[in-house]
C-alpha positions in Angstrom: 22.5 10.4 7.0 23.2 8.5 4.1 26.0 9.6 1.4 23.1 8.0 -1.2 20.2 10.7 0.2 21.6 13.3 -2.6 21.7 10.5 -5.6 18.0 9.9 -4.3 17.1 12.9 -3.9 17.8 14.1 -7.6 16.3 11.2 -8.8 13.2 12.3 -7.4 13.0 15.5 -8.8 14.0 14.3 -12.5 11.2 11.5 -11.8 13.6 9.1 -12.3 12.2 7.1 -9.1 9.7 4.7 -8.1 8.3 3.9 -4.7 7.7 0.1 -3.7 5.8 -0.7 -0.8 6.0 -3.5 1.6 4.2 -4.7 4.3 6.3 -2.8 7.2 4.8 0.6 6.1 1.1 -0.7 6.9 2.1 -2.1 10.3 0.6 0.7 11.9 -3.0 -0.3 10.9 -2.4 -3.8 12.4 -2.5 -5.5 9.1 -0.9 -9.1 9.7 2.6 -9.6 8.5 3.6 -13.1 7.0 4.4 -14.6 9.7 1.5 -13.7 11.7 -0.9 -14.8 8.7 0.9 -18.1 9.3 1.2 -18.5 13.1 -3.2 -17.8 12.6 -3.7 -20.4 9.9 -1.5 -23.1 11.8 -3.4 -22.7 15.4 -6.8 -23.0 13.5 -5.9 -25.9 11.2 -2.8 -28.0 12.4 -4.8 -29.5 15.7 -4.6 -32.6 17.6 -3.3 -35.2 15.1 -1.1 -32.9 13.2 0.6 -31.5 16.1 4.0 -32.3 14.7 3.1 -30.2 11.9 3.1 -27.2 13.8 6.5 -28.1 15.2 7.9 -27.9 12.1 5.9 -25.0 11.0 6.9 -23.2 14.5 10.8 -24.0 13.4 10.3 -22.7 9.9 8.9 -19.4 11.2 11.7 -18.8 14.0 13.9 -19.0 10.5 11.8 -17.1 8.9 11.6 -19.5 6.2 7.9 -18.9 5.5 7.7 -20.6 2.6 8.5 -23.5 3.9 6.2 -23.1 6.4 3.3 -22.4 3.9 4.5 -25.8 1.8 4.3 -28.0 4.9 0.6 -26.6 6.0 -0.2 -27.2 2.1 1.3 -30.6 2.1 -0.9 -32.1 5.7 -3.7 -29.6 6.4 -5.4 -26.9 3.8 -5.5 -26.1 0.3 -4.0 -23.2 -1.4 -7.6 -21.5 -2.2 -8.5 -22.1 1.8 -5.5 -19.8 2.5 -6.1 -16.9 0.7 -9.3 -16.6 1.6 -8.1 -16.5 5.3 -5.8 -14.6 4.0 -8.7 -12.1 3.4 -10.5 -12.5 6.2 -7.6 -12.2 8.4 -6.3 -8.9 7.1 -10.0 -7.3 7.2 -10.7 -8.8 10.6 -7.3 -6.7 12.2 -6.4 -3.8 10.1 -7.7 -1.0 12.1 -8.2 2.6 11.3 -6.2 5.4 12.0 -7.2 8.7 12.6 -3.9 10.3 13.1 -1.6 11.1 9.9 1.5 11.2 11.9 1.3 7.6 12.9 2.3 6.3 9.1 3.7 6.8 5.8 0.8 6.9 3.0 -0.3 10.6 3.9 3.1 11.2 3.7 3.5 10.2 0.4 0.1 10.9 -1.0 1.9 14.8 -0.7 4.7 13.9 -2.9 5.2 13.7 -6.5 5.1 10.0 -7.8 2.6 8.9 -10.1 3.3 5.0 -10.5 3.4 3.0 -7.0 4.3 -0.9 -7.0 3.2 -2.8 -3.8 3.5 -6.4 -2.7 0.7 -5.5 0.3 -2.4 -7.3 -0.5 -5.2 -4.8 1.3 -5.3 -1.1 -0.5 -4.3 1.2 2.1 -2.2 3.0 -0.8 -4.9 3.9 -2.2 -6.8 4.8 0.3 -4.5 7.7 0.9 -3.4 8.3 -2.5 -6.8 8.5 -3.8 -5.9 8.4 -7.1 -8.4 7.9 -9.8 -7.3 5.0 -11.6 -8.1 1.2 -9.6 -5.2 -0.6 -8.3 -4.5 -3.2 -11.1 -2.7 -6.4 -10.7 1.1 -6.2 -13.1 0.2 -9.1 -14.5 -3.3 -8.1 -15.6 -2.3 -5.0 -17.3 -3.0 -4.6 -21.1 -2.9 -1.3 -22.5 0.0 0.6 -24.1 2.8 0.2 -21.8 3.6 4.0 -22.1 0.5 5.0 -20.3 2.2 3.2 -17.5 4.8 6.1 -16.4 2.4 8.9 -17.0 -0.9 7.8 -15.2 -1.1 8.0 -11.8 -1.5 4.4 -10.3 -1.1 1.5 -8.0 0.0 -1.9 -9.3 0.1 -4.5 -6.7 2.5 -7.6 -7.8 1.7 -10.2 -5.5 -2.9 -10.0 -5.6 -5.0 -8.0 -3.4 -7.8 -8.8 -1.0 -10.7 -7.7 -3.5 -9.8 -11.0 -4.9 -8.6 -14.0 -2.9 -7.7 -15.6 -5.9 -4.9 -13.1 -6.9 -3.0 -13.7 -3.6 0.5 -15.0 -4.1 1.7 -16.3 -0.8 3.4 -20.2 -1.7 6.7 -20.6 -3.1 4.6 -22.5 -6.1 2.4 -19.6 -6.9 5.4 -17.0 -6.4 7.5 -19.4 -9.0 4.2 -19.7 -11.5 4.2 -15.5 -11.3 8.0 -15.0 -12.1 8.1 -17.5 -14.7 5.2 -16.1 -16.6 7.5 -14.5 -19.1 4.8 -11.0 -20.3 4.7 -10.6 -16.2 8.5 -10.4 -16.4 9.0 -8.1 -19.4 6.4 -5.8 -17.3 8.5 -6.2 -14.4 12.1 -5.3 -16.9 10.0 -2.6 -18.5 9.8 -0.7 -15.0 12.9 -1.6 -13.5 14.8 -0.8 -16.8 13.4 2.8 -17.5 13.0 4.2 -13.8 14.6 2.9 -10.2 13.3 2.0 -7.3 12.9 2.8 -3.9 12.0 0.3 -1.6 9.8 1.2 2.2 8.8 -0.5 4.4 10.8 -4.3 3.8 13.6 -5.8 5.9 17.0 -6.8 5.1 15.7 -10.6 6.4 12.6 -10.1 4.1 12.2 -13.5 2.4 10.5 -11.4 -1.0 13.7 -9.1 -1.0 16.3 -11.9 -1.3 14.9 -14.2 -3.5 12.9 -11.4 -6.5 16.4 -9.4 -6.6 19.5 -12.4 -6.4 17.0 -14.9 -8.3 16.4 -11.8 -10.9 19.1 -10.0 -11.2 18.6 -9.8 -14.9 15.5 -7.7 -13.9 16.6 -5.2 -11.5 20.4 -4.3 -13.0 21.2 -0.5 -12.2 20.8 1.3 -9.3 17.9 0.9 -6.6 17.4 2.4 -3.4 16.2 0.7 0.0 15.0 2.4 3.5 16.3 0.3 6.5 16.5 1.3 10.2 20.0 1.3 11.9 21.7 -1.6 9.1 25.1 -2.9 10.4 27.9 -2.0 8.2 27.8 -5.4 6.9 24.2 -5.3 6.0 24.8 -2.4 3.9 27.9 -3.8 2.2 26.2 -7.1 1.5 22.9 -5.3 0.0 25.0 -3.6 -2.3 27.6 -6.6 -3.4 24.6 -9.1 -3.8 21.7 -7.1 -4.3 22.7 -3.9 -5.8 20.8 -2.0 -3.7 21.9 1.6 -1.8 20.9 1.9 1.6 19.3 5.0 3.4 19.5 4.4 6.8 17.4 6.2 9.6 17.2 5.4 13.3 13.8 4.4 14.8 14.9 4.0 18.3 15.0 7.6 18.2 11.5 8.0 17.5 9.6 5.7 15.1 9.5 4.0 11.8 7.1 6.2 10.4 9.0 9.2 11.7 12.6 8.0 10.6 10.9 7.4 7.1 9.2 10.5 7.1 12.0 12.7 7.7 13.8 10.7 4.7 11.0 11.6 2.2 10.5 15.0 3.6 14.5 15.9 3.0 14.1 14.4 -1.0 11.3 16.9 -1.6 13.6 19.9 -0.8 13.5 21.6 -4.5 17.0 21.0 -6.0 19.4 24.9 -6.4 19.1 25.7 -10.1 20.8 28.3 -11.5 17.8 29.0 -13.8 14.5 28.0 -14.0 15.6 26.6 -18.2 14.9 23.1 -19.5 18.6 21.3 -20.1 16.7 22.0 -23.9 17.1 26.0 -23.6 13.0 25.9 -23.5 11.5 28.2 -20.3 9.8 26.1 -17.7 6.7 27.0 -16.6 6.7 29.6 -13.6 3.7 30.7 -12.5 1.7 27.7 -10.5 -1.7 26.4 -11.1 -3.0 26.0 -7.7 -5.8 23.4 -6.2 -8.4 22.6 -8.2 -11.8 21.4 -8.0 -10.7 17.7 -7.6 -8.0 18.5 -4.8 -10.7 19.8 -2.4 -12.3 16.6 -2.3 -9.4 15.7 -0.4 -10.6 13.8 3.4 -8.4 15.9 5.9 -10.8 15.1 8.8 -7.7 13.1 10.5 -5.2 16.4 10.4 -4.3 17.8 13.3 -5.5 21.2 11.8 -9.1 19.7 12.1 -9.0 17.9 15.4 -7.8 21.5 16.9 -11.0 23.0 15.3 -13.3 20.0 16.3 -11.5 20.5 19.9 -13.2 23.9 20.3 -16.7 22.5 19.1 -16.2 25.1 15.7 -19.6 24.2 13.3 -19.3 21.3 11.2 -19.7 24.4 7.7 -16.5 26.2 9.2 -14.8 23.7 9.7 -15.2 22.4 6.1 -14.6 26.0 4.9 -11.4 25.4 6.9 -10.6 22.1 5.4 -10.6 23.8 1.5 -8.6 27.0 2.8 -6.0 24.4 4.5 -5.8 22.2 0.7 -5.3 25.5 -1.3 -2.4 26.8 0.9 -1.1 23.1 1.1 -1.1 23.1 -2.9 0.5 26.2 -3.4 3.2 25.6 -0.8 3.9 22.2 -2.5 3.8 23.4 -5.8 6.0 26.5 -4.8 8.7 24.4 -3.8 8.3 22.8 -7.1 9.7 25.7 -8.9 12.7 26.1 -6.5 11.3 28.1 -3.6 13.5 27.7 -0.6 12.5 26.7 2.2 13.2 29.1 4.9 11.2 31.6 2.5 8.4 29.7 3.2 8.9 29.6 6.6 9.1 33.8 6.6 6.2 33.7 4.9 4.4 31.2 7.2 6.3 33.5 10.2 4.1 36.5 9.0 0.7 34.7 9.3 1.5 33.6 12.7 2.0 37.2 14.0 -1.3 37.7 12.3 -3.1 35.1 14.0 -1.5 36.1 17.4 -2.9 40.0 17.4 -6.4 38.4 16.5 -6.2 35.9 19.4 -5.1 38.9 22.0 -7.7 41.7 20.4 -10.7 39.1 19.9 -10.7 35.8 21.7 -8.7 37.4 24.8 -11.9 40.2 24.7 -14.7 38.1 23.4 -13.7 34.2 24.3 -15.5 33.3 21.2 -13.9 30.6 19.3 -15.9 30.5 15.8 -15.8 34.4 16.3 -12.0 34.2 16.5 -11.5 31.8 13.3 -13.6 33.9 11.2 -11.7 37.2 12.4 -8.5 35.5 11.5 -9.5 34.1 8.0 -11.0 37.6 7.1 -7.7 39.4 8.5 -5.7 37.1 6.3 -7.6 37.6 2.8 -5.3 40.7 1.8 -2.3 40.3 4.2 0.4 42.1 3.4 3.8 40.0 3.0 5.6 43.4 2.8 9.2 42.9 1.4 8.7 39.2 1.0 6.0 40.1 -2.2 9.0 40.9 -4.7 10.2 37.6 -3.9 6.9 36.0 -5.1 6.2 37.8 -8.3 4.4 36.3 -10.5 3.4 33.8 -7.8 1.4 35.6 -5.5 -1.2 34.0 -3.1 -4.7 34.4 -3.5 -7.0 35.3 -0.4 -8.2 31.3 -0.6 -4.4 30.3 0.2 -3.6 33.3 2.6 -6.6 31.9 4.9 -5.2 28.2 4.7 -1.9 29.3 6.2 -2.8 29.4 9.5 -4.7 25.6 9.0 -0.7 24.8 7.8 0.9 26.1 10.6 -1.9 24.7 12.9 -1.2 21.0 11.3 2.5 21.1 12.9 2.4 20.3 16.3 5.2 22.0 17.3 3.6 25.5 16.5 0.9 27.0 19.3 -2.0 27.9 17.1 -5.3 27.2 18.8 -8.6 28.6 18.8 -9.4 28.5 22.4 -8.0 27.4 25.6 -8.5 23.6 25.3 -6.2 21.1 25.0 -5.6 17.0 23.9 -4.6 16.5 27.1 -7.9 17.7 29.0 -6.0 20.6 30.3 -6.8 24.7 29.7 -4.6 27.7 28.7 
């Protein structure tokens, strides 16, 4: 693992860091990369006559040069405006939907504790997942008090968004018209100089990456992060000499993108050791957590594992929603436990407990009854007052309400790893 994951890891928790997104995170959902957006608008415009136009294209493209590529198709065969509206109808034509959360990176994030996001994806999957109230907005469209900026929770995407064709920067001309515009780069100095970044889901040959950081260096001085899969030694050298950025490397060929990035984010949201729980100002930090509120159980979990095991066994559609809020409470007071410096394997005593729990209901009710609803109802009510024994001191003043204790099984049930069902089927069509 990197020798950077610490640095980025404390930068995290004093909220020193901001995430931005490129188009490798939303691969997943089939949304077109660059080059694919270009390979489509060359077959359907660059026929017959300009068939030497696509040669060239085709050799701008193998060196990744797409810029080029877009200039020459501007130059012989379509206007700018005819491109981003393809652009548009491209994207929503192949972006697919996803029902499983383990496949990419937004839910992931969506858990953790950023509240500004910068994007150069045009579609809003972000948001999607994030679900925050505030629109995406457009940097160069903002116009409020720039303090607002660190403290609201928000997307801003730099280079347009699908919701307006018009907005989409994809030509070298209306990428130099952007950086020029001198408010769009004081926006872009007044985020990069107060917080640093992390960038997901770009590649070392990303044509955006090169040019925005060695063409504006006077924009991004200090330290920035970047997540790259397996970089060669002189990758990571060269990113930090000419881009000043620090790599965190993960290994995909060990599992997947979405995995290697997960585990990444997943290791930065372990609570830092504090001595005491004091502001550096002598002032007492708050110690006892809030909890989910109203607006967190709006939350769509319908894609959780949790919910697919419960839909599995046929459980009714008002259970399973009953599940869904018990599942958000425990997930908010597990994240906001950790928070306030709860370690880990605590948790996973904790955790340990309900799963004994849920066990002696399976084997005294499901194993006698084979009822499934009858089974999830027994656990939930079993689980309202459980008793965490020696593990309550350790909780104080932070102690579960019967709402959270009957989520902890929908946690535990969300892993795949852990064997909590609620009858004898399975994904794969087999029985217990």
């Amino acid at each position: 693992m990197s020798v950077h994951l610490d640095d980025l890891r404390k930068d995290y928790h004093d909220g020193n860091l901001i995430p931005f997104i490129g188009a490798g995170l939303s691969v997943p959902f089939k949304v077109p990369s660059w080059g694919s957006l270009i390979e489509n608008l060359t077959e359907q415009y660059a026929k017959e006559d300009y068939e030497w136009v696509k040669k060239a294209v085709e050799t701008d493209l193998k060196k990744r040069d797409y810029w080029g590529a877009i200039d020459m198709l501007k130059k012989y065969v379509i206007e700018e405006d005819d491109i981003q509206e393809k652009i548009v109808e491209l994207i929503l034509d192949q972006q697919i939907t996803l029902d499983d959360n383990s496949e990419h990176n937004y839910y992931d994030l969506s858990k953790m504790n950023f509240n500004l996001y910068l994007t150069t994806n045009y579609e809003n999957l972000l948001q999607k997942y994030l679900q925050f109230d505030l629109n995406p907005i457009l940097l160069r469209d903002i116009d409020f008090n720039t303090q607002n900026l660190f403290s609201q929770k928000r997307v801003c995407q730099l280079h347009g968004t699908i919701s307006n064709s018009g907005s989409i920067i994809i030509s070298r001309e209306s990428y130099e018209q952007l950086y020029n515009d001198k408010k769009y780069e004081d926006l872009l100095k007044l985020v990069t100089g107060n917080k640093k970044l992390l960038f997901m889901g770009f590649s070392f040959d990303d044509q955006f990456i090169k040019t925005l950081i060695k063409e504006h260096k006077q924009v991004f001085k200090g330290v920035h992060y970047i997540l790259l899969n397996n970089p060669d030694p002189q990758t990571v050298k060269e990113l930090r000499s000419d881009y000043g950025l620090r790599t965190i490397s993960y290994d995909a060929d060990k599992s997947t993108h979405s995995q290697g990035i997960r585990e990444i984010l997943n290791q930065i949201s372990v609570p830092l050791k504090k001595k005491d729980n004091i502001h550096e100002e002598g002032e007492a930090k708050p110690s006892v957590i809030i909890g989910a509120g109203l607006k967190a159980f709006k939350k769509n979990v319908e894609g959780n594992l949790f919910f697919k095991k419960l839909e599995l066994e046929s459980i009714n559609s008002d259970l399973r929603d009953l599940s869904s809020v018990f599942y958000v409470a425990a997930d908010e007071y597990i994240r906001e436990m950790k928070k306030l410096g709860m370690p880990i394997d605590i948790i996973d005593l904790i955790l340990g407990q309900v799963f004994i729990e849920y066990k002696d209901r399976y084997v005294d009710t499901f194993m006698e009854h084979g009822d499934s609803e009858k089974l999830l109802k027994v656990v939930h009510k079993s689980l309202e007052e459980i008793d965490f024994g020696r593990y309550n001191e350790l909780l104080k003043n932070n102690k579960t309400n019967k709402n959270e204790n009957r989520g902890f099984v929908h946690i535990l049930a969300d892993n795949e790893e852990e064997e909590i069902w609620w009858g004898r089927e399975r994904f794969n069509g087999a029985r217990n």
